[in-house]
MIDOSE-1310 file (N, C-alpha, C; in nm, 2 decimals, decimal comma, always signed):
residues 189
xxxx	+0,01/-1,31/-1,66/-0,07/-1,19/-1,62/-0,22/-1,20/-1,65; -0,23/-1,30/-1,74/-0,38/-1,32/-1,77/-0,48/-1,28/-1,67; -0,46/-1,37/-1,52/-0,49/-1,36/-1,41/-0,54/-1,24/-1,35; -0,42/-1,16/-1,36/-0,48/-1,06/-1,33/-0,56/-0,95/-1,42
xxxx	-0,59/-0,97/-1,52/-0,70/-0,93/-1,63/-0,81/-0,94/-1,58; -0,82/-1,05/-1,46/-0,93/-1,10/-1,47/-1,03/-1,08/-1,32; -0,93/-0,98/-1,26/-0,97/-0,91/-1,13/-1,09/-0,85/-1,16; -1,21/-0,89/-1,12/-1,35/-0,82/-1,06/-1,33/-0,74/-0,94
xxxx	-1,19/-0,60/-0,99/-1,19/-0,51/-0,87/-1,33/-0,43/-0,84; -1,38/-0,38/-0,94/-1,48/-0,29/-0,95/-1,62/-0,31/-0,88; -1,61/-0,47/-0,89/-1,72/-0,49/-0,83/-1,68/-0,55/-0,64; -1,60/-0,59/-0,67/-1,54/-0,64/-0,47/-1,56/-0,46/-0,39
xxxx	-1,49/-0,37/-0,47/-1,45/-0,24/-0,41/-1,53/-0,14/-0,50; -1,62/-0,07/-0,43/-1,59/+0,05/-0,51/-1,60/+0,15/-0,38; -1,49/+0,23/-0,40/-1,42/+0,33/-0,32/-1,46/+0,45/-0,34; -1,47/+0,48/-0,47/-1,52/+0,59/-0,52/-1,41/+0,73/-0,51
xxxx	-1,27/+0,73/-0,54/-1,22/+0,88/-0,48/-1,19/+0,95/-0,62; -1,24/+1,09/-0,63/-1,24/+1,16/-0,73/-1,15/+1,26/-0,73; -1,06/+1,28/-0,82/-0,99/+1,43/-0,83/-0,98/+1,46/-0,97; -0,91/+1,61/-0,93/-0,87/+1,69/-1,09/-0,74/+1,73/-1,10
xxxx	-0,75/+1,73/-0,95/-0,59/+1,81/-0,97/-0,44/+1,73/-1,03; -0,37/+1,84/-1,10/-0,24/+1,72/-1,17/-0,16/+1,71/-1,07; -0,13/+1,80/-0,99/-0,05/+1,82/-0,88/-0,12/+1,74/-0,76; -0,08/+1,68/-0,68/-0,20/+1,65/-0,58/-0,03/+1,60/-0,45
xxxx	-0,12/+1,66/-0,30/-0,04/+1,62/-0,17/-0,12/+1,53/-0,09; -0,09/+1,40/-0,05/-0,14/+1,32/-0,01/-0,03/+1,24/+0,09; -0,08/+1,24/+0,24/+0,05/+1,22/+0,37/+0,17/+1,31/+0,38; +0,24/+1,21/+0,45/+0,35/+1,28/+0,48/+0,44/+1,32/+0,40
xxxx	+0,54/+1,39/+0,38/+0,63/+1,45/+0,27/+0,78/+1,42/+0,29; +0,85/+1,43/+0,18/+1,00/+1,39/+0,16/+1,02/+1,46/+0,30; +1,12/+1,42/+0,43/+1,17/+1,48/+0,50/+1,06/+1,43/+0,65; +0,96/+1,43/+0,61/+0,84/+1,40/+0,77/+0,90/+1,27/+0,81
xxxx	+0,86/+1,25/+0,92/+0,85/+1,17/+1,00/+0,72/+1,07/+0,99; +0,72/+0,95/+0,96/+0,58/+0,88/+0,99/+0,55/+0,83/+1,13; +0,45/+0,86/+1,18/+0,37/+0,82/+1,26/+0,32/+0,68/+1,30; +0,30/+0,64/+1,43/+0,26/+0,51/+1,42/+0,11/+0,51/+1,44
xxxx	+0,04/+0,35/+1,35/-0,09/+0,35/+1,39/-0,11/+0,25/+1,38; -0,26/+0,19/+1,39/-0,27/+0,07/+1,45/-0,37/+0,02/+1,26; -0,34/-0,09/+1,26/-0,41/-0,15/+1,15/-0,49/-0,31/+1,19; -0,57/-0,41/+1,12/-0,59/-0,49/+1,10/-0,55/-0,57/+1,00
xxxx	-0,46/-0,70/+1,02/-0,42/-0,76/+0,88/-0,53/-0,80/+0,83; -0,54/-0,82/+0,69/-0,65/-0,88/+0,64/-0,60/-1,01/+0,59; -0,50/-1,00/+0,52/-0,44/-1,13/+0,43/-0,27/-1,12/+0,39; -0,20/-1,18/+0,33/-0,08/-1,17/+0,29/+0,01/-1,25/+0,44
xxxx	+0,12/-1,23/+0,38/+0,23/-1,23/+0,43/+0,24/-1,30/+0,57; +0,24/-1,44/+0,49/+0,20/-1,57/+0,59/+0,32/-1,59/+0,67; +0,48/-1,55/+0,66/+0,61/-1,53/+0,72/+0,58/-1,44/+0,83; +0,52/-1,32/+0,84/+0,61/-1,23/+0,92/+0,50/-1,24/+1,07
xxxx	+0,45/-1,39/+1,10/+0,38/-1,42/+1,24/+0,33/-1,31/+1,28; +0,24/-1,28/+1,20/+0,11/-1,21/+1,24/+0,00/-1,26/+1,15; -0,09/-1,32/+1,29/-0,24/-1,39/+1,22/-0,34/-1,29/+1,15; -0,41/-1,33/+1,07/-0,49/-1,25/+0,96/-0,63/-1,23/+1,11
xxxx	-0,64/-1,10/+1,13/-0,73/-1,00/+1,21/-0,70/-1,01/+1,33; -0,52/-1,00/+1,34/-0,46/-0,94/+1,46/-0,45/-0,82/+1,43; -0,45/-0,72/+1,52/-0,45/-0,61/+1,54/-0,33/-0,57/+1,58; -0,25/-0,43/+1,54/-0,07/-0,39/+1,56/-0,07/-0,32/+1,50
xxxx	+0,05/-0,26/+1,49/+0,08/-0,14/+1,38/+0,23/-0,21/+1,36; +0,21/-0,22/+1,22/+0,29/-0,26/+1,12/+0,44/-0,12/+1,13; +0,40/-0,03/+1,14/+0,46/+0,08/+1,12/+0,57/+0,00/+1,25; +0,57/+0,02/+1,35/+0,63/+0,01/+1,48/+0,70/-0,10/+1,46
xxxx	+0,60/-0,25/+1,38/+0,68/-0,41/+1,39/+0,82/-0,36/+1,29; +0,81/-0,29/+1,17/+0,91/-0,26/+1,11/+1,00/-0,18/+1,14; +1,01/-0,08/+1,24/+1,09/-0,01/+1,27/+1,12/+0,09/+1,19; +1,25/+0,10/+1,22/+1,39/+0,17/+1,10/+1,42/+0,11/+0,98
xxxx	+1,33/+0,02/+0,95/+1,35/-0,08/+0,81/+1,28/-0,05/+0,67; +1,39/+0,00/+0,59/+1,32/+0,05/+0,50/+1,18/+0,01/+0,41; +1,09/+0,09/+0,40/+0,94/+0,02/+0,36/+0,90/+0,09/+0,23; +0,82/+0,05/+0,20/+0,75/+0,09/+0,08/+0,56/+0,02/+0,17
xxxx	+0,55/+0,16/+0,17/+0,37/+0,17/+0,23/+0,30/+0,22/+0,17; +0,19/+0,19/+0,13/+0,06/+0,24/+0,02/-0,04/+0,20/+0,11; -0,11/+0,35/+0,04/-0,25/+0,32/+0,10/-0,38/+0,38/-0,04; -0,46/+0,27/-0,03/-0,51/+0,28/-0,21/-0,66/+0,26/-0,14
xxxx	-0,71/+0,37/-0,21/-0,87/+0,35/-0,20/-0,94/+0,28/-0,35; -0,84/+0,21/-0,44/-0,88/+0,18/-0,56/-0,81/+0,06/-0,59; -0,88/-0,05/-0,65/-0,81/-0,19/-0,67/-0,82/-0,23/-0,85; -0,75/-0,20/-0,87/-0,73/-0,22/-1,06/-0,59/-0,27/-1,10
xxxx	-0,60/-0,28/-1,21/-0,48/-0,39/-1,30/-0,36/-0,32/-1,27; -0,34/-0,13/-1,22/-0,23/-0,09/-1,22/-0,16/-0,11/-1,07; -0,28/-0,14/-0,98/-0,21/-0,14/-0,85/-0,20/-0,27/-0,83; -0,27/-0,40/-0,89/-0,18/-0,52/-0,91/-0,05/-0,56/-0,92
xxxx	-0,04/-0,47/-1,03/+0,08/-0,45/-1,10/+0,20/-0,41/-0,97; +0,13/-0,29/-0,94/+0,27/-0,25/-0,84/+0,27/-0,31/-0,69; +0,18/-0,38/-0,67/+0,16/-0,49/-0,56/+0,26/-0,61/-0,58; +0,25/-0,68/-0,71/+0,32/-0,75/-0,76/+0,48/-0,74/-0,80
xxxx	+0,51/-0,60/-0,81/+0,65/-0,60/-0,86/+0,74/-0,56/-0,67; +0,62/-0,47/-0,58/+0,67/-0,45/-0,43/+0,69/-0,58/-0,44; +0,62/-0,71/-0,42/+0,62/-0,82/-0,39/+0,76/-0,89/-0,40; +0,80/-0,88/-0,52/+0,89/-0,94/-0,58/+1,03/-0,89/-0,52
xxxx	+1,03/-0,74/-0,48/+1,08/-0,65/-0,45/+1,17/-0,71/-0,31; +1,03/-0,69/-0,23/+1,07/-0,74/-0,08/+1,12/-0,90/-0,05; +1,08/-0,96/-0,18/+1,14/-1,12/-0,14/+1,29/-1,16/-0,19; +1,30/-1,01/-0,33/+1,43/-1,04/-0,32/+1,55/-0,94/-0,27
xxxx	+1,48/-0,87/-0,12/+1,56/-0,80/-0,09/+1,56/-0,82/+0,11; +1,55/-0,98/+0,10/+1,53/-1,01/+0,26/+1,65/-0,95/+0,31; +1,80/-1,00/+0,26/+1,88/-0,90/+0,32/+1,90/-0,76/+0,39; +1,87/-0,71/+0,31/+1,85/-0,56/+0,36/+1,73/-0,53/+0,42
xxxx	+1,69/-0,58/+0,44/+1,51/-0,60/+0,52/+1,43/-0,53/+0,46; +1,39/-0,52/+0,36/+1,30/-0,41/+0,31/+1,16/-0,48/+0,31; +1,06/-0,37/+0,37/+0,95/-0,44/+0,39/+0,84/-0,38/+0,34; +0,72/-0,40/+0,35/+0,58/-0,27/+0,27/+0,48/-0,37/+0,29
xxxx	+0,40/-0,27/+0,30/+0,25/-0,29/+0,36/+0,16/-0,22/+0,30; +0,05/-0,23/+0,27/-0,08/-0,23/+0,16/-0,20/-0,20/+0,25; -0,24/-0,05/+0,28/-0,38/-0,02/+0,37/-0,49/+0,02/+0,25; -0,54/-0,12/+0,29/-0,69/-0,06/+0,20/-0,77/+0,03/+0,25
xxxx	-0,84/+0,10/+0,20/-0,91/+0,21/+0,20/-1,07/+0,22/+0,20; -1,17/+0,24/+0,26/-1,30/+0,24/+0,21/-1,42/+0,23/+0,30; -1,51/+0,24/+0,28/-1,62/+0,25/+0,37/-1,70/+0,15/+0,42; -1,63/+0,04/+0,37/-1,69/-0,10/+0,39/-1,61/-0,21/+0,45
xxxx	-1,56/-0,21/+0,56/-1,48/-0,33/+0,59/-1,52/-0,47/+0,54; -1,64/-0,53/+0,48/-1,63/-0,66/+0,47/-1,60/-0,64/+0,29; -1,63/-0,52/+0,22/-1,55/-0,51/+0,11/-1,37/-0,51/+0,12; -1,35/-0,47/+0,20/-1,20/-0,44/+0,20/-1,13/-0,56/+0,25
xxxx	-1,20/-0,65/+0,31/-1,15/-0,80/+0,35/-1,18/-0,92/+0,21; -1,24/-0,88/+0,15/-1,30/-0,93/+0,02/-1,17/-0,94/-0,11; -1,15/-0,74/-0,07/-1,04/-0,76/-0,16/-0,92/-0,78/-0,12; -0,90/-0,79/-0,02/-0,77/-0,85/+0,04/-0,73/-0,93/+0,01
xxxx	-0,87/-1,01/+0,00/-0,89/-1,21/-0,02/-0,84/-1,20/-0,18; -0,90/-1,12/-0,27/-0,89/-1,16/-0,36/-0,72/-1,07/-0,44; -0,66/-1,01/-0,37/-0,54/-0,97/-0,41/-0,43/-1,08/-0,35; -0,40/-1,17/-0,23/-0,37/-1,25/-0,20/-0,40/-1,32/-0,28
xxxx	-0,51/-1,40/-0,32/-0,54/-1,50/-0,40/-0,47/-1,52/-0,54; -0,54/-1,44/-0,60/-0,53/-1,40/-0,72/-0,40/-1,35/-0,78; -0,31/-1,30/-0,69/-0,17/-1,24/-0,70/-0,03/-1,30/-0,65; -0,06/-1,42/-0,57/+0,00/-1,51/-0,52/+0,10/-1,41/-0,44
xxxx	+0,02/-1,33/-0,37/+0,14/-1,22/-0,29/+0,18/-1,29/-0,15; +0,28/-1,28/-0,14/+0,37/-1,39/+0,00/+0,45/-1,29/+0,10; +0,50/-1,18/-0,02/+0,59/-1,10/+0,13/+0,51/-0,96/+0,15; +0,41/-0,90/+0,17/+0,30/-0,78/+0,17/+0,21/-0,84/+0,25
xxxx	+0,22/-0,80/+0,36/+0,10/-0,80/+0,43/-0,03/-0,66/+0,33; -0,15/-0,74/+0,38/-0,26/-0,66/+0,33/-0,36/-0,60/+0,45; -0,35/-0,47/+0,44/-0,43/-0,45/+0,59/-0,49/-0,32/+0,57; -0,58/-0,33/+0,72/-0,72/-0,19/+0,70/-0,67/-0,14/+0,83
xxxx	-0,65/+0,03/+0,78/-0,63/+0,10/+0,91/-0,75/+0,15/+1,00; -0,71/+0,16/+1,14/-0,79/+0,15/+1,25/-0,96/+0,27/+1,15; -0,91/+0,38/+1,10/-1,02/+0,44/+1,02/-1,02/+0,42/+0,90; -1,06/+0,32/+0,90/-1,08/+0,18/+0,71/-1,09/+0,31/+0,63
xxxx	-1,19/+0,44/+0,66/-1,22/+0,55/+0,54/-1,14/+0,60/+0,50; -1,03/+0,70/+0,67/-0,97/+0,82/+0,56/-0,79/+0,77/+0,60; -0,79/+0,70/+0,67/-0,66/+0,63/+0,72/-0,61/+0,68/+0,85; -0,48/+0,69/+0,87/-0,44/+0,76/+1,00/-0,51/+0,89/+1,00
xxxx	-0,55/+0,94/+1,10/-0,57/+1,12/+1,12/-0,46/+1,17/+1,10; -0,31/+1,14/+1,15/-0,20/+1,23/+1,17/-0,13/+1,22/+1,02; -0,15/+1,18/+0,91/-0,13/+1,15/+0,77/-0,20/+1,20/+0,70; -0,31/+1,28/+0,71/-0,36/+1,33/+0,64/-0,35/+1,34/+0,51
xxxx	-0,45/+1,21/+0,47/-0,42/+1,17/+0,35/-0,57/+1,23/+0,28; -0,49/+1,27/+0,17/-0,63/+1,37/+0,04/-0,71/+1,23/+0,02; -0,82/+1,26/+0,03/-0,96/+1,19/+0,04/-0,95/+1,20/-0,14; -0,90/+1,30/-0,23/-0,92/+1,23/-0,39/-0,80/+1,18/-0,45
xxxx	-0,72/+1,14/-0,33/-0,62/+1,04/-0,39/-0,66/+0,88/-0,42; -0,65/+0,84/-0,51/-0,69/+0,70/-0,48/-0,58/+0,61/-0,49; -0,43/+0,64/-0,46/-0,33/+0,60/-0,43/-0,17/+0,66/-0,36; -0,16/+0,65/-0,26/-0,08/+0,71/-0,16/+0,04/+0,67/-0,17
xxxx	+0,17/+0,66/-0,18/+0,28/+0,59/-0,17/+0,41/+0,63/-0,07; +0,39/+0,58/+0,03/+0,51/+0,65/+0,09/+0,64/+0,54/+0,11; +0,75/+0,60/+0,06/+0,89/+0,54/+0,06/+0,95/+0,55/+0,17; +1,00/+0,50/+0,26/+1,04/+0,57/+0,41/+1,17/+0,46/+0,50
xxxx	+1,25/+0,54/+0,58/+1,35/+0,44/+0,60/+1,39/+0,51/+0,74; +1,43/+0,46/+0,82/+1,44/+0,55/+0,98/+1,33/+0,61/+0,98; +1,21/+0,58/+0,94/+1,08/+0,67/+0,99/+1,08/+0,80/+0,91; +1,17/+0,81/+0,84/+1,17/+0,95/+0,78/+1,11/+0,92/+0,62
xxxx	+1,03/+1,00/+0,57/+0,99/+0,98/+0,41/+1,08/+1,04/+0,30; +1,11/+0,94/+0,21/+1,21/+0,98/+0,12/+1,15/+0,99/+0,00; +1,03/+0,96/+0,01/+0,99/+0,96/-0,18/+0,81/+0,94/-0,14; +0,72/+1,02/-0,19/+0,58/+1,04/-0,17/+0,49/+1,02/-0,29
xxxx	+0,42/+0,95/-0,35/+0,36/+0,93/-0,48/+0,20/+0,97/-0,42; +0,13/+1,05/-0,48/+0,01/+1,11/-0,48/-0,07/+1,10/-0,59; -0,13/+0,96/-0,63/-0,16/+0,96/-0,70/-0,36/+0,99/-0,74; -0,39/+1,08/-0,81/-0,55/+1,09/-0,84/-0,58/+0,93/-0,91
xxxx	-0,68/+0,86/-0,91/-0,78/+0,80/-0,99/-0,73/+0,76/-1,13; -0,69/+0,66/-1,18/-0,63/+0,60/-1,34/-0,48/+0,67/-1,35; -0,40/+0,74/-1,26/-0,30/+0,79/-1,27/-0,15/+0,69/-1,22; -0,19/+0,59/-1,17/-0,06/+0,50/-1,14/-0,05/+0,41/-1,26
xxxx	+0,01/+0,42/-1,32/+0,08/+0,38/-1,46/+0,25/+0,28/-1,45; +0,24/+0,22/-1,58/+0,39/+0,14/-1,58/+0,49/+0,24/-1,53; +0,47/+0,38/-1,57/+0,58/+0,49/-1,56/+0,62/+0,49/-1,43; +0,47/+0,52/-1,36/+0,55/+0,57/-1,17/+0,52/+0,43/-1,09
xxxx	+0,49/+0,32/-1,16/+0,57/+0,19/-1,10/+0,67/+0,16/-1,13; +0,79/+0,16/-1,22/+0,93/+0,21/-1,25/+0,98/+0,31/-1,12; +0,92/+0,46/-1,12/+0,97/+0,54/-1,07/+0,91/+0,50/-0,96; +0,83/+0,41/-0,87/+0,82/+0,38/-0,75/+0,96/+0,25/-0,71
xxxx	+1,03/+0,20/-0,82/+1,05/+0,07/-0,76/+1,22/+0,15/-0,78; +1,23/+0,26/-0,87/+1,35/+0,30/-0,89/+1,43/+0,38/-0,71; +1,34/+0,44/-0,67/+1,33/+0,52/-0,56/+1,33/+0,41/-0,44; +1,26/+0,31/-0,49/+1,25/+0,18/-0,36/+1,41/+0,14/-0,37
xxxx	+1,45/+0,11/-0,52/+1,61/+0,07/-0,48/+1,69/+0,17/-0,45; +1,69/+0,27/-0,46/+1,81/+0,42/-0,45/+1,79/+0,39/-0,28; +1,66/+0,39/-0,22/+1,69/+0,40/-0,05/+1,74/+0,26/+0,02; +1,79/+0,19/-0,10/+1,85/+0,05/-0,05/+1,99/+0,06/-0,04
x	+2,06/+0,20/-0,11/+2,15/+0,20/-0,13/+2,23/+0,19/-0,02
């Protein structure tokens, strides 16, 4: 893990998303439906034949196939972390097809391709595609995602959302990477 100690997120990204609130709603909710949209890959996930800055929505290539999707306006050791355990996640769960996808967030597309580069790199991530939605800033319109989240998590399986993490700014911790990966296995069941 040394490696990833040694992520210059702060300086590839700064995103900037502020909150207070302990409670916070961010996209769709247990029970919605996700919507499809259109993204750019940036990096990752050299298997699933899609070239890095082809254009698609990832939502649609996966279907009914259970995913684990985040959308992070913040790049630090904790979303590493949970990049790296989805990672491990999806490679050891090709059977049941479970798949996830990683929309970066931010006001800079040649920042957000930067950190793409360097979370691929650096993270030796193989089954996560890494990609910027069609509005790199606030994400889909129809997701309405809180602008002072700086980490979104949606669990979802037939398009329906089973589990929503809203997380403010330093708030994704070992705890709700457990309780993200715990919830990733329950909808495997």
């Amino acid at each position: 893990m040394k490696a990833v100690a040694g992520f210059a997120w702060a300086v590839l990204l700064s995103l900037g998303a502020v909150a207070s609130a302990a409670e916070m709603k961010s996209g769709p909710q247990p029970g919605d439906k996700v919507d499809a949209f259109d993204v750019t890959k940036l990096a990752g996930a050299g298997n699933d034949n899609v070239q890095v800055n082809d254009k698609l929505c990832y939502r649609c290539l996966y279907g009914e196939r259970p995913v684990v999707m985040v959308f992070t306006r913040q790049l630090d050791l904790e979303l590493a972390n949970l990049i790296t355990a989805l990672d491990k996640e999806v490679g050891e769960n090709g059977e049941k097809k479970l798949a996830s996808f990683v929309n970066l967030l931010g006001p800079n597309p040649d920042h957000l391709k930067q950190g793409a580069d360097a979370i691929v790199s650096t993270l030796n991530v193989k089954n996560i595609p890494i990609v910027m939605p069609e509005d790199n800033n606030k994400g889909p319109e129809s997701y309405k995602l809180n602008p002072k989240a700086a980490v979104t998590v949606l669990i979802y399986r037939d398009s329906t959302v089973k589990a929503n993490y809203a997380l403010a700014p330093g708030k994704l911790d070992k705890d709700i990477i457990e309780k993200i990966l715990k919830d990733t296995k329950k909808m495997l069941e």
